[in-house]
N, C-alpha and C positions, 0 to 999 in steps of 0.2 A: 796235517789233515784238519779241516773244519769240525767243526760238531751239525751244519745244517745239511740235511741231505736235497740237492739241487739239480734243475734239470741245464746243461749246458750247450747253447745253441751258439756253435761257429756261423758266421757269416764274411762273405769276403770283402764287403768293403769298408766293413765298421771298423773305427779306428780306437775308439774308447770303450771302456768295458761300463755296463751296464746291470744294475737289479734290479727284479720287478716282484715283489711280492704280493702275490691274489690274497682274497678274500679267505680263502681256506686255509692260506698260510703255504701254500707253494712257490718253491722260489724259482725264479728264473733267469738264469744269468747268462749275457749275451754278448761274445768275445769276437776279436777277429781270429781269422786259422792259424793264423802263426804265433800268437800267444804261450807260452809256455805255461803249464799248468799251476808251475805252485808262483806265477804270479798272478793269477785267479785267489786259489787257497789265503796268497798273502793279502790280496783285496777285500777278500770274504773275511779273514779275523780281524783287519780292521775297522770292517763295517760291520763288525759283530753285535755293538754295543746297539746300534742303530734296529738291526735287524731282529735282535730280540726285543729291542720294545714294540716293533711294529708288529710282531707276534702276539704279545702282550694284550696289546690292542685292540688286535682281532679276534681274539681268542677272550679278554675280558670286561671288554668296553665296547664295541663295536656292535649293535644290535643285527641280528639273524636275520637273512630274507625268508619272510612265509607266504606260500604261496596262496592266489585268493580262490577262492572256491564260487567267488560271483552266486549266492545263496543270498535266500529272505534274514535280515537282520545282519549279516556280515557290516563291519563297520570301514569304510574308507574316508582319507583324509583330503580335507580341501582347504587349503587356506591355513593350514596347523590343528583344526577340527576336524573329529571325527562325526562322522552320519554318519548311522544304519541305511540299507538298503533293502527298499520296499516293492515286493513285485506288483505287479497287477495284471490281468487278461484283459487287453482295447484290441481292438482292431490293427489303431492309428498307434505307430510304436514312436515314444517319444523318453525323453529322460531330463527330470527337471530336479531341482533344490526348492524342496521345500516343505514349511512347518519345521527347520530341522531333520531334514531327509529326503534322502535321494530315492525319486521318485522313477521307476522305470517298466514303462509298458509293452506288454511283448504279444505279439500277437496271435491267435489261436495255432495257429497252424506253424507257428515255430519250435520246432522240435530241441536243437539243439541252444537249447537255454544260453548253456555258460558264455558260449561263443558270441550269442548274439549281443548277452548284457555288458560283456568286455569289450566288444568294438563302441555298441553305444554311451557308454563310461568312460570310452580311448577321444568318440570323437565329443564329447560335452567337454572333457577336461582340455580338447585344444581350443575349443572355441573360448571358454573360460578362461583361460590361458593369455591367448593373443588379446582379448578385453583385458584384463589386468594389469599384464606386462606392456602396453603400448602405453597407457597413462600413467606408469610409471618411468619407463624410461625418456618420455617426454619432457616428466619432471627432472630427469638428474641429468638430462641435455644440456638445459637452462643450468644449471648446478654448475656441472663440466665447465662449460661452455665447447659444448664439442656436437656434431650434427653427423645422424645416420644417416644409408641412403634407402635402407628396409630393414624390417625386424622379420624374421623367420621363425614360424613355431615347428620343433623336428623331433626326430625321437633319436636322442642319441644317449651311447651307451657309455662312453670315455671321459664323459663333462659335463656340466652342464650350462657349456654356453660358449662360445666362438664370435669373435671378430673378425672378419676380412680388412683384410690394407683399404680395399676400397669404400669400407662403412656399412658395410652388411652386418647386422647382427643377427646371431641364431640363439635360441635357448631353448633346452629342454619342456616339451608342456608337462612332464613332470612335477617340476617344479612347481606348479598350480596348487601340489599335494602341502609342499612347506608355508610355513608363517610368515608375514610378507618383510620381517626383516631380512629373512635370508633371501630371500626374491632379491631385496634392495641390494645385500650384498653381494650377487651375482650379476645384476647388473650393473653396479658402477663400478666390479670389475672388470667387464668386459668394457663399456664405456672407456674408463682408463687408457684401455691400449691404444685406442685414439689419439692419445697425449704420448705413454710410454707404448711401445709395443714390443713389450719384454717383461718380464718381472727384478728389475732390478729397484736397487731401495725409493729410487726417486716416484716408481709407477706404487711402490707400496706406501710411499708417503705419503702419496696422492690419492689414495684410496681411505689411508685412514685418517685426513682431515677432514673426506666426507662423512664415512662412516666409524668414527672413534672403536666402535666395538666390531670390527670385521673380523679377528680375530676368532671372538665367541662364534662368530657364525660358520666359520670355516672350520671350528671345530665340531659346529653341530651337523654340518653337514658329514662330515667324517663317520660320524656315532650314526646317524640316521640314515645315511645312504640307501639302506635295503626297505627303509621303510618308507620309502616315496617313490619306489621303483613296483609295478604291478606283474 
């Protein structure tokens, strides 16, 4: 018997056994049907050592998600900086950066505040987003030497960012929230797969002759995740 207590989901055409451990620390392992259980059990105490540090991690490194209450003076991050945010009563609802603060006007007759200040804070941070991230990946095009066929602002929940075979790239407008070396080092990871379209040593080598310190950054992304997520 394990020491992790775990949720185990058969599937019929999986051939390889799988972990996936959340944020909360639940595990979830993913077998084909005819698997016999203590070679599960015997998976699991080998990836014991693994499994408790990811624990570890999340449990003692790994920062909290809080959720935003979109209020006067709440601080949100743009760029690795935090602004406060400042209401106002206009007419014309608009949401701008500046003085050092996010500026957001809502109009008399809108009732439901939170809602409103969160969609208009969702759509600043993609137009912010797609401005930042296109002149930056223009630059490490050049870099690469490798050519997109579009860049994609999306809201996704799994990564923060996608290549297509065909040169489509996506990235999270989250990301708008981190300091722009981690921006960088999501983009010329994704960039990369262009060259490698895999992560085997050659695509990581290739990553870090551009970016020497991607490491740091794939660990800050790790630690901060919840806190670039709204």
């Amino acid at each position: 018997m394990t020491d992790f207590t775990y949720t185990l989901i058969r599937q019929q055409k999986r051939k390889t056994l799988c972990i996936t451990i959340s944020s909360n620390n639940s595990i979830t392992v993913k077998a084909s049907m005819r698997l016999a259980k203590k070679h599960i059990e015997n998976f699991l105490n080998r990836k014991s050592p693994w499994i408790n540090k990811t624990i570890h991690f999340n449990r003692q490194i790994k920062k909290s998600y809080i959720p935003k209450n979109f209020t006067e003076g709440e601080k949100f991050l743009y760029l690795g900086q935090e602004y406060p945010l400042i209401l106002r009563k206009k007419d014309k609802g608009e949401f701008i950066l500046k003085d050092a603060q996010l500026l957001v006007a809502i109009p008399p007759r809108c009732k439901k505040h939170k809602n409103y200040i969160s969609k208009k804070l969702v759509q600043w941070y993609k137009a912010a987003a797609y401005k930042n991230f296109i002149e930056r990946v223009s630059n490490y095009e050049k870099i690469i030497g490798v050519n997109i066929i579009d860049l994609k602002i999306r809201t996704l929940t799994k990564s923060w960012g996608n290549c297509s075979k065909k040169g489509v790239v996506s990235l999270t407008w989250n990301l708008i929230m981190a300091p722009l070396n981690i921006i960088d080092y999501v983009i010329v990871h994704e960039l990369c797969h262009l060259v490698h379209p895999n992560h085997s040593p050659n695509f990581w080598k290739t990553v870090s002759n551009i970016l020497p310190h991607y490491k740091q950054c794939k660990q800050w992304l790790a630690v901060n995740e919840a806190a670039i997520r709204l």
